[in-house]
C-alpha positions in Angstrom: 97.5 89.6 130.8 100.1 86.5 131.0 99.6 84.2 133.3 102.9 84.6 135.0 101.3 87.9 136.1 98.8 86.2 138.0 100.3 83.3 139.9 103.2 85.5 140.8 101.9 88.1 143.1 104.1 90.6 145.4 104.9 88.9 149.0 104.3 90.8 151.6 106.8 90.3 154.8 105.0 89.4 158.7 107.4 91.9 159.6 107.9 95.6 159.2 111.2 97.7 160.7 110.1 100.8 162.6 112.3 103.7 163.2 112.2 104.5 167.0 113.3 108.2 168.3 113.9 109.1 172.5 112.2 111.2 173.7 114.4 113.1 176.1 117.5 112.8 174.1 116.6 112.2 170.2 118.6 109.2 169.9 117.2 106.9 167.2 117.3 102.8 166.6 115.9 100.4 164.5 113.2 97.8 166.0 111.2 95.1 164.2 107.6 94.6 165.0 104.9 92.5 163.4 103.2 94.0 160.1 99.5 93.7 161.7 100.6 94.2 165.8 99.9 97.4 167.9 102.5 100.3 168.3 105.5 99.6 169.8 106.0 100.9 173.1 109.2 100.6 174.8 111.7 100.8 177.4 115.3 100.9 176.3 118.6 102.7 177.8 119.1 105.7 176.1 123.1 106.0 176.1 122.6 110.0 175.4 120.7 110.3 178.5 120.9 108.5 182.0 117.0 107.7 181.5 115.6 104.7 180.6 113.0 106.4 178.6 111.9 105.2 175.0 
């Protein structure tokens, strides 16, 4: 094994981006949430939908 191999290991981002869905309408968007943080629970308006349900 070269040495190279060893000193250069993979980065891993604080960050991860989650794909978030409605649930009344099915409308989807990206969020960002930390790599090691709980779920992401949310309220958003849903622009399908006059809820504000995420």
């Amino acid at each position: 094994m070269f040495l190279t191999n060893v000193l250069m290991k993979k980065a891993k981002s604080k960050h991860v981006m989650v794909l978030m869905e409605s649930v009344v309408s099915g409308h989807k968007f990206n969020a960002i949430r930390e790599r090691l943080a709980d779920k992401l629970e949310i309220l958003k308006f849903d622009p399908y939908s006059e809820y504000l349900v995420f």
